[in-house]
Structures are given as structure tokens and as C-alpha cells.
C-alpha positions in Angstrom: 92.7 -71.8 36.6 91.0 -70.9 33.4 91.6 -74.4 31.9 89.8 -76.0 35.1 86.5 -73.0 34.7 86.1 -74.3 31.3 86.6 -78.1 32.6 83.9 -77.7 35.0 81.5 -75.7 32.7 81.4 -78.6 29.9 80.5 -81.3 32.3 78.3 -79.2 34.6 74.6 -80.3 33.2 71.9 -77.6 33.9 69.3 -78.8 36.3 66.4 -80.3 34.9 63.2 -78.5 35.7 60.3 -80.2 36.9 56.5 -79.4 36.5 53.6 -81.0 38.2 50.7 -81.0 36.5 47.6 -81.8 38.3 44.5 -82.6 36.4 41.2 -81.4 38.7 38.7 -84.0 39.5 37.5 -86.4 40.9 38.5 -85.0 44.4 37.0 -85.0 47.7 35.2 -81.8 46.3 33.6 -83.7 44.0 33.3 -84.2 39.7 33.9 -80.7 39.0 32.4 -78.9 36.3 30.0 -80.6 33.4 29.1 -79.0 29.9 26.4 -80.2 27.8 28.7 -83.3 26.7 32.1 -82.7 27.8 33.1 -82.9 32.2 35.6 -81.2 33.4 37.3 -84.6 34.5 37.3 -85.8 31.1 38.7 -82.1 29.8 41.4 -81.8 32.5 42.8 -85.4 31.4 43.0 -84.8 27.7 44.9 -81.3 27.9 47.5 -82.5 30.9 48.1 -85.8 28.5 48.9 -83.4 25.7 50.4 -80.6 27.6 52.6 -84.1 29.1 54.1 -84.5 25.8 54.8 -81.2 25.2 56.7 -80.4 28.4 58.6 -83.4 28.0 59.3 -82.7 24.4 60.7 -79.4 25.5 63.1 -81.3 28.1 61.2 -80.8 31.5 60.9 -83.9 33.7 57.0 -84.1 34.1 55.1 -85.5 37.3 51.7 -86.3 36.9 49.0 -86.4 40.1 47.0 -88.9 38.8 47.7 -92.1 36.5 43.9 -92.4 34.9 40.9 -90.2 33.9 39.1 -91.3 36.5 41.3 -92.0 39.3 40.6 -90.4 43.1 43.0 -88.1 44.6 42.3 -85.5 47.3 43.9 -82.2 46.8 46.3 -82.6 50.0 47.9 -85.8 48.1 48.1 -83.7 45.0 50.4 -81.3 47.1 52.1 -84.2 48.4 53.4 -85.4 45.0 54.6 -81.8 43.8 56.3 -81.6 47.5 58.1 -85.2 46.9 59.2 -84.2 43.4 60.6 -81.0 44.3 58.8 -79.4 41.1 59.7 -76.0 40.5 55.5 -75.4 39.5 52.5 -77.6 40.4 50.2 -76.4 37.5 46.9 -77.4 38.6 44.2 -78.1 35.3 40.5 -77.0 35.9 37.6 -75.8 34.1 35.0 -73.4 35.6 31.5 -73.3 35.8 29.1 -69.5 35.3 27.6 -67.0 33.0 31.4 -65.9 31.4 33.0 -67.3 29.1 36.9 -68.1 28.8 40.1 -68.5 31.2 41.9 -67.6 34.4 44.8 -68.4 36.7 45.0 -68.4 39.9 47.7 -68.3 43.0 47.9 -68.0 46.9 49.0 -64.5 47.8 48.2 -65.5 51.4 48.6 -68.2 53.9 45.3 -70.5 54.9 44.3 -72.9 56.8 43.0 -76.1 56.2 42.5 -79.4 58.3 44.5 -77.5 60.9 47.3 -76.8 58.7 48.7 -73.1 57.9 50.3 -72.5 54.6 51.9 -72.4 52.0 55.0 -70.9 53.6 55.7 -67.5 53.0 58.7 -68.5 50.8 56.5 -70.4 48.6 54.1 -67.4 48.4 57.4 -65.1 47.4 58.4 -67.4 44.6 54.5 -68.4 43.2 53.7 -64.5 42.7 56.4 -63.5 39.9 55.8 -66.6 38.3 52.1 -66.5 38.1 52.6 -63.2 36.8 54.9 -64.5 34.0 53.1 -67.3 33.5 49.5 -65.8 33.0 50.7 -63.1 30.8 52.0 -65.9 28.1 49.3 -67.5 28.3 47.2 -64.6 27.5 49.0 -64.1 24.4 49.3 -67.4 23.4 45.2 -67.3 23.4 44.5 -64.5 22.2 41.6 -64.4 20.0 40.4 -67.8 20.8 38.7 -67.1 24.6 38.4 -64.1 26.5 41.1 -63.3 29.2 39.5 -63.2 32.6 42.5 -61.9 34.2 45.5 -63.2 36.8 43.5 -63.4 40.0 44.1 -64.9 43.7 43.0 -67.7 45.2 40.8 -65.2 47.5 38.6 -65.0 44.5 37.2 -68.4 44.6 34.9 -69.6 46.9 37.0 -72.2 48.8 39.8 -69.9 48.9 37.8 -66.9 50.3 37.0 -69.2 53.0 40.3 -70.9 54.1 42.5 -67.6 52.7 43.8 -70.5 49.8 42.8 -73.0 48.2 43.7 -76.6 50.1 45.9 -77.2 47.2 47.9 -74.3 48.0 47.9 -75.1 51.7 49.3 -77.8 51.8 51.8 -76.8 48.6 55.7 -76.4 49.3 56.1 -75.5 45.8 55.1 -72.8 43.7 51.3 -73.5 42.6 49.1 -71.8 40.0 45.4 -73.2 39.5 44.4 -72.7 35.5 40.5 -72.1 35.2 41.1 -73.4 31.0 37.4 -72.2 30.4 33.9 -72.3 31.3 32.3 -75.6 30.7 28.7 -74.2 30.9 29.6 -72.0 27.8 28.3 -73.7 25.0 31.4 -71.8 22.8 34.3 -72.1 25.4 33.0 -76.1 25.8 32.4 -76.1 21.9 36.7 -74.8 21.7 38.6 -76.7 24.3 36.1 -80.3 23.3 37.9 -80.0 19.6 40.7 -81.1 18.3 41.8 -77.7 17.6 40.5 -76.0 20.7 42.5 -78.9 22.7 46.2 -78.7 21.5 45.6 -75.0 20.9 45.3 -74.9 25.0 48.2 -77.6 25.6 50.6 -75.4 23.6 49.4 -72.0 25.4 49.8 -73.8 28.9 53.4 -75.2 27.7 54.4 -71.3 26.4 53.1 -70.2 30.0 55.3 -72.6 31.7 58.3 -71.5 29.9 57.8 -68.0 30.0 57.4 -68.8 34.1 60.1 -71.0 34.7 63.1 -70.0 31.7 62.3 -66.3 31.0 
């Protein structure tokens, strides 16, 4: 009987975990946010292609939501694509747009409705709290001293979400979902930091530290 436990533990493989990652915009919302050069379609791209590489690099099996910059998808088909791939986070990339300066995550503590549909289901609420807990307070440390934190909040706190009770993304989500505000585009500094080179993989490796400290810790 031992013999055959240590048989089955070297040939059992450890399931491979999967992120989404969802860069915002263009949706049926819109372009998103704009800085005085840099949009927020343009930002979102470059950190999930780098954050991408990073994931994978660190042996998760990444899904992406969208195959170019520029391409179209509406936030329920987002949700689909983290639904079909089973991930075990859709990680949804945004920048914001106000007077503050730096970043913010954000998850359904709630169900909503939207286009007649009620969700996410409470399960899927259960499991996306602990790990947007985890997962906001890496990425807190991991940026510490390059933007100010602007908390772990819900998707109540946004304007779309305060009006459905979540986000659409998280309605129609059967997976665990955070929404990462990176920074605020109309902040000449916070658009000055995630536009450089610097500023950019410094936010891909923060987001990658986030993931881990949500999904392996």
C-alpha cells in the first residue's frame, strides 16, 4: 500500500492554474479612459502582453479576452471566455479616470443584474472575496512607493456597479473576478509611471505577485 501511495504521487501532475486576463476597452461602454497621450485601450494591452509572459513564465496556462489592441468585445463575452476556460481568476485590466492619483481593485460582494441576468452565483462571490483580499494586499506591497494605494473596494463603488449591484463583467462571471483600476490616466504622474518602460513592467510584475499570492498562497 505504501509502494502504490508513492506510485500514484510521482505521476499525479498538479493541476495547472489558469488566469484570464481581460484587457478593458473598447467595449460596448465605450474607449475608456484617455491621458494627455496615453488611452487606456492602448495601456490595458501593453501591461496584459507583459503580465502574459510573466504568468506563463511562472507556469499558469493564460487566456487572453481579446487577440489585438483594438479589437471589440462586450464585457458579457469577456465572462464567457473565463466561463469556457474554467480560470481559476478573470483579472480584468483598467485604468481610471478623476482628481486621485494611483490604483484599486475591485470585486462583486453582491449579486446584480444585468440584461435580465442575476449573478455571479453566490459560490462565485464566496471564492472571489478571499482572493481579492490576497490578491490586493500583494499588490500593495509590490507598489509600494511608486503610486498611492486607493484601497480593496467593491464593485458597489463604481458607478455601473452601484447601479446593477456589479459590474456586467461580474454578472455574467462563473469564475472568481477582480477588476484592477492600474491608475488614473488623467494624472499627469500616474500616466507619466505606467506610459514608461519602467512604470510598465514595474506594474506587470506587481499584478503577476498579486496573482500568486491569490491563487498559490
Amino acid at each position: 500500500m505504501v509502494v502504490f501511495a508513492a506510485f500514484v504521487a510521482l505521476f499525479t501532475v498538479p493541476k495547472q492554474l489558469v488566469v484570464c486576463i481581460d484587457p478593458g476597452h473598447p467595449s460596448e461602454v465605450g474607449r475608456g479612459a484617455r491621458g494627455k497621450s496615453a488611452t487606456e485601450v492602448q495601456v490595458a494591452w501593453n501591461i496584459a502582453k507583459l503580465l502574459e509572459r510573466r504568468l506563463e513564465h511562472r507556469g499558469y496556462k493564460v487566456v487572453m479576452t481579446k487577440h489585438s489592441e483594438e479589437q471589440l468585445v462586450r464585457n458579457r463575452e469577456r465572462a464567457r471566455i473565463a466561463n469556457d476556460a474554467h480560470a481559476d481568476l478573470m483579472l480584468r485590466l483598467h485604468c481610471d479616470a478623476s482628481r486621485s492619483s494611483g490604483f484599486a481593485t475591485y470585486y462583486p460582494d453582491r449579486q446584480g443584474v444585468s440584461e435580465g441576468v442575476t449573478g455571479p452565483d453566490p459560490r462565485v462571490l464566496a471564492a472571489t472575496a478571499p482572493i481579492a483580499k490576497r490578491f490586493h494586499a500583494a499588490l500593495a506591497k509590490s507598489l509600494e512607493g511608486a503610486l498611492p494605494d486607493q484601497g480593496l473596494k467593491t464593485d458597489m463603488d463604481t458607478a455601473i456597479g452601484s447601479k446593477q449591484g456589479a459590474l456586467t463583467g461580474s454578472v455574467f462571471s462563473q469564475v472568481p473576478v477582480v477588476l484592477v483600476e492600474m491608475c488614473v490616466l488623467t494624472n499627469p504622474v500616474d500616466e507619466k509611471f505606467i506610459s514608461s518602460r519602467r512604470g510598465s513592467r514595474r506594474m506587470a510584475d506587481a499584478l503577476a505577485d498579486a496573482v500568486d499570492a491569490a491563487l498559490r498562497d
